[in-house]
C-alpha angles and dihedrals in degrees: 000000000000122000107262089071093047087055087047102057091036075061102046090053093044085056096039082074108278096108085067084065098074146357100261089027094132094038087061102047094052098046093037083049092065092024095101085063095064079110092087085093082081089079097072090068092057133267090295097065090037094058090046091039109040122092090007131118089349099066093028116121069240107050113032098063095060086045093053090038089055089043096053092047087056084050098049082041093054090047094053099037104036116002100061096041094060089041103028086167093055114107105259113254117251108243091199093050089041084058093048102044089044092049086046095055106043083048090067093059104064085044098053090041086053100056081066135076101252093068144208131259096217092173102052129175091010091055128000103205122132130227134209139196095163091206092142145045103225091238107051120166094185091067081047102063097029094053092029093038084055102041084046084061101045104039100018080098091136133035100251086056078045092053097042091049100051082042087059089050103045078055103052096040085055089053086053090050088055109060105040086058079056099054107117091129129073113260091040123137115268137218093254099055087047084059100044079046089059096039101053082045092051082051099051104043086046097049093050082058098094092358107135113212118180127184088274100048090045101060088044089055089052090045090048085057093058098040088046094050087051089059087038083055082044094051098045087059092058095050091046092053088052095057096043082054092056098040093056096045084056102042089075090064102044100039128081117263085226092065125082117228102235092172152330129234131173116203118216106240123217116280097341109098078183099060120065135180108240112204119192122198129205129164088260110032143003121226124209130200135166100240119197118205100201110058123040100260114148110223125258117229122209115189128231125190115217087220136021130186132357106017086198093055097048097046083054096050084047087069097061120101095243098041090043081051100054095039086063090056093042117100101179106022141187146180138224135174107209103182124016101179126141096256098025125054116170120188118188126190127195143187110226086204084084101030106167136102084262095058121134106182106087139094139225121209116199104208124210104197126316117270 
């Protein structure tokens, strides 16, 4: 997930009650709950490094305790060295509590990253496969106004928490504008969506007018959040199953007698719980259709072949560190020679997970000569 919604949950928990454990409780779970993607430093040695490096030890069942555990000890550090000497009459901060808030909160993150498509590697550096639920699509605005409505009504007590949170949310809901005007590819945001979005904001800011939230309630309606994004995550898995169901009913249909099913998968889409991307997978190519579960529209297929031009001349650009690189991150791959002239031969590989115009993961190989 971004990191909006990680914030958000390190909140809710902070608010549940956990912040009452310890002084710089809240401090530790917003920062632990974003901790895991420290790896972003991998960008700044180019896309090949991100995608090996990104969501990697950090977010490993390996990795990540060591990483909460180390946090928690700065944070205890911070309290003793510094903290305390500029505030001498500040409660001292509890070094067992700071570890276990900070364990509980990076653990979130791997778990939230993994309900979405882009998947998680939970068993870095022993094994680096990656694993899928595709629950969620990694933007999702429903999360932003369940987990932030409820922490508005909760926290919003003053007028300048009053003023940050609708802030948050005139942001968010431009974001959300934005890219709607922006949809021209398939798993975009819709209108709709845009409308249900101000209309849930326009709810939740009415209903905190009047609305009378002491230390106790608050922390009920923070607890409420989280017990109501873990029937949001259970909901989603009914509707998932649904649509590999589908998918699969009308891939016999759609797909050549002559192709082997191999296996049936069904992408969460941006803002719409009720529209899928169902990706269906053969030995020699994947297709790919938006499948809605409310209406009776049969899904449209669209073949992709998994390579396409000179065999010799892709095995060779596989080869090749970035593409071998990008092959182990891909999940539904496929091959293309551009150009296949004497004196310029162009391979492209794609991942079909992000299929789009506006699609960035993918990788070009410029070919010598075959060898």
């Amino acid at each position: 997930m971004e990191n909006l919604t990680h914030t958000l949950v390190g909140a809710a928990l902070a608010e549940a009650g956990l912040k009452r454990a310890t002084p710089l409780a809240t401090t530790t779970l917003l920062i632990a709950a974003n901790l895991p993607d420290i790896d972003i430093i991998y960008a700044i040695f180019g896309e090949s490094a991100y995608l090996e490096g990104h969501r990697g030890i950090t977010h490993s069942v390996f990795g990540f305790p060591v990483l909460a555990l180390a946090f928690g000890l700065c944070v205890y550090a911070y309290s003793r060295l510094i903290r305390e000497k500029l505030q001498p009459a500040r409660q001292p901060a509890r070094p067992v509590a700071l570890a276990a808030l900070s364990l509980l909160g990076v653990a979130t993150h791997p778990l939230l990253d993994y309900t979405n498509a882009y998947g998680w590697r939970p068993f870095l550096p022993v094994d680096d496969r990656w694993a899928y639920i595709d629950l969620a699509f990694v933007v999702d605005p429903w999360m932003w106004i369940g987990l932030g409505g409820a922490l508005y009504w909760a926290t919003a007590n003053n007028r300048r928490r009053q003023a940050g949170w609708l802030g948050l949310f005139a942001l968010q809901s431009a974001v959300l504008v934005l890219t709607w005007l922006g949809s021209a590819a398939p798993g975009r945001i819709s209108g709709s969506a845009v409308a249900v979005w101000f209309v849930l904001v326009a709810v939740v800011v009415g209903a905190k007018f009047g609305m009378k939230v002491d230390a106790a309630r608050a922390r009920r309606i923070s607890l409420g959040a989280l017990l109501a994004l873990g029937l949001y995550f259970a909901a989603l898995a009914v509707l998932q199953t649904a649509a590999v169901f589908l998918a699969a009913e009308a891939a016999h249909a759609a797909i050549s007698p002559n192709e082997q099913v191999t296996a049936v998968d069904a992408l969460p889409t941006e803002a719409d719980p009720m529209r899928w991307r169902a990706v269906v997978s053969t030995e020699e190519s994947f297709y790919l259709a938006d499948l809605h579960l409310l209406g009776n529209n049969e899904p449209r297929f669209e073949r992709y072949a998994r390579e396409t031009g000179n065999a010799d001349l892709i095995e060779q650009a596989r080869r090749k560190p970035n593409a071998r690189t990008f092959l182990r991150f891909a999940r539904f791959p496929v091959a293309r020679v551009l150009r296949d002239a004497e004196q310029s031969r162009e391979v492209e590989f794609e991942d079909l997970r992000f299929a789009g115009p506006r699609n960035r993961f993918r990788v070009r190989e410029r070919i010598e000569g075959l060898q």
